[in-house]
N, C-alpha and C positions, 0 to 999 in steps of 0.2 A: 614050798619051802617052809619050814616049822617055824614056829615061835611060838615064846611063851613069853610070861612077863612076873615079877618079884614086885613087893612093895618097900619101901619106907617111911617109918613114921615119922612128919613130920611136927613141927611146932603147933600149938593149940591143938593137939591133938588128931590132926589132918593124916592125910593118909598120901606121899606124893608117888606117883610110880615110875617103878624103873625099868622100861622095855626091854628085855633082848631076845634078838633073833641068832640066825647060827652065825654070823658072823658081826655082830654088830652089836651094844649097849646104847639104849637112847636115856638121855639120863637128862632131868632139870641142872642148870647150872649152878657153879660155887665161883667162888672170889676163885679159889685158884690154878682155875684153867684161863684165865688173863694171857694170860703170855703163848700158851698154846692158840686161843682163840683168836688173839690180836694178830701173830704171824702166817694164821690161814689165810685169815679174813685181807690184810695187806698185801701178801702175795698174792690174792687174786683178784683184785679190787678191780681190774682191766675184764676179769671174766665175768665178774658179779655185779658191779654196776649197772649197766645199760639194761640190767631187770628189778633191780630194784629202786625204793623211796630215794632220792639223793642222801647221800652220806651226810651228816652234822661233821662239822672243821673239827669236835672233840669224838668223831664214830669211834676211833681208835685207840680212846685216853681212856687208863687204868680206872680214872673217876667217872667215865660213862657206862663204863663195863660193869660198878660194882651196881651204879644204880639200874640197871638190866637184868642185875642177878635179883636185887632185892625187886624188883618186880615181877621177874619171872616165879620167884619162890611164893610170893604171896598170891600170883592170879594160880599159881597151884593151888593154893591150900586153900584158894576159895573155892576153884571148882569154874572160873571162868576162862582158864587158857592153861594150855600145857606147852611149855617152851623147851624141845628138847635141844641137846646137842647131841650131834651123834659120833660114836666112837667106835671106829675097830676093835675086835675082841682079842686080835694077836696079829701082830702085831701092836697095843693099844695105841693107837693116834683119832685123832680127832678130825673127821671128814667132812664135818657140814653142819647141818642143823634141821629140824623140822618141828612146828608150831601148829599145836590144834588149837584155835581161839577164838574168839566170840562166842562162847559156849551159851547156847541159850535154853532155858529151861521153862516146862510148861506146856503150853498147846505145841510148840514147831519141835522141841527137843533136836537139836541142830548147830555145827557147827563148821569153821573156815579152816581148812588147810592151807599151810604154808611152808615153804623148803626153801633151802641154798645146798649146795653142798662146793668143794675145792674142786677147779679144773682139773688135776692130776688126778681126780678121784672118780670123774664123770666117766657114764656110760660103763660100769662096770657093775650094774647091777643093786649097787647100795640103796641110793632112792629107792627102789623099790621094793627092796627088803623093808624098808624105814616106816613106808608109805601102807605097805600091805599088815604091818605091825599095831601102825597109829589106827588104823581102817579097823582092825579087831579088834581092838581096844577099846576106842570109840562105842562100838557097836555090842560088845558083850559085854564089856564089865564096865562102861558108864550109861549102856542102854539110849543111846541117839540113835536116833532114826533117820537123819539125813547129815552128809558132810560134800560141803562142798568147797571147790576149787577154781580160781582165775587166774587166765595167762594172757599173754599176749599173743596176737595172731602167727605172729613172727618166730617165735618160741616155738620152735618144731620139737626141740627135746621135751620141751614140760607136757605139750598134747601127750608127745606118744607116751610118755611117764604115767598120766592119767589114764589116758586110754588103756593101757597094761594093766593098768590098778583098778580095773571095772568102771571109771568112770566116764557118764555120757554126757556129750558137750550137749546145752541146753538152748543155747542163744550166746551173743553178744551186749553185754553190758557197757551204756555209752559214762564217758566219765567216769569210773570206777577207782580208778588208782591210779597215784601219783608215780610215775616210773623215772628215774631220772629227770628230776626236776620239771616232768610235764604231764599234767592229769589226762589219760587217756584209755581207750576205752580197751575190754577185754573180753575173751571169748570164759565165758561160765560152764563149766562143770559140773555134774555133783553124780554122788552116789546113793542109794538110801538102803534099810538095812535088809531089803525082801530080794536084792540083785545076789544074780550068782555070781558062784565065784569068789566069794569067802576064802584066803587059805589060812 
């Protein structure tokens, strides 16, 4: 499946990028997709929970959102995370999200995959448009070498999302991530930039 990707320039002279594939815009976030984001994110808060950190009592308030954007805009324009959300190209709506971060620079040149996307929107392919995007990206025009990924054992969708997406499970990592309010442990992933299967 094709992709390609555009830039925007942002503040201080940074450079933030704008993915898209044939059906899909992965774009850093603004103040005003709030309201799109907030009624994904609520309406499926039964689907997306029990995989991710526990929600904060404000996950959902207009003043947690802007300060997410202003972080996500600045770990852009440093070069330490890329927070996308991702969007339908036609009909444009907003299906999920996907997060390259911990960007690390130097001897390991390496970085942490992360995703959600709306239960109405699973299993249709999108993740891994999103994912095989972020993966070239990554890998040709910020030149890392390895990306890796953690799920839980139980997460049958997210393996086989990885797995699709060339990545090979490495181990289990004990204590890793807080998943619904309880630190537990995960199977490890990763890709690095010499595997096949590049698309």
């Amino acid at each position: 499946m094709g992709s390609w990707w555009s830039f925007l320039t942002g503040r201080r002279d940074s450079v933030i990028p704008i993915l898209q594939t044939d059906r899909l815009e992965l774009r850093v976030p603004d103040a005003d997709d709030f309201p799109e984001w907030s009624r994904l994110r609520r309406a499926n808060r039964g689907f997306l929970q029990p995989w991710e950190p526990k929600w904060p009592r404000d996950h959902l308030s207009q003043r947690s959102f802007r300060r997410r954007v202003r972080w996500a805009q600045g770990e852009a324009e440093s070069g330490r995370s890329l927070s996308f959300l991702m969007f339908l190209r036609d009909p444009r709506l907003m299906v999920g999200g996907i997060t390259l971060s911990n960007i690390r620079r130097g001897p390991s040149q390496c970085g942490t995959l992360g995703y959600w996307v709306g239960g109405e929107y699973a299993r249709r392919g999108y993740m891994t448009e999103a994912t095989d995007a972020v993966v070239r990206h990554a890998f040709t025009q910020m030149r890392l070498t390895r990306l890796e990924a953690a799920c839980l054992e139980e997460n049958t969708a997210s393996r086989g999302l990885l797995t699709a997406c060339g990545f090979h499970f490495e181990g289990v990592v004990r204590s890793y991530l807080e998943v619904d309010g309880v630190v537990r442990d995960h199977m490890l992933f990763a890709r690095v930039v010499g595997d096949e299967g590049l698309r």
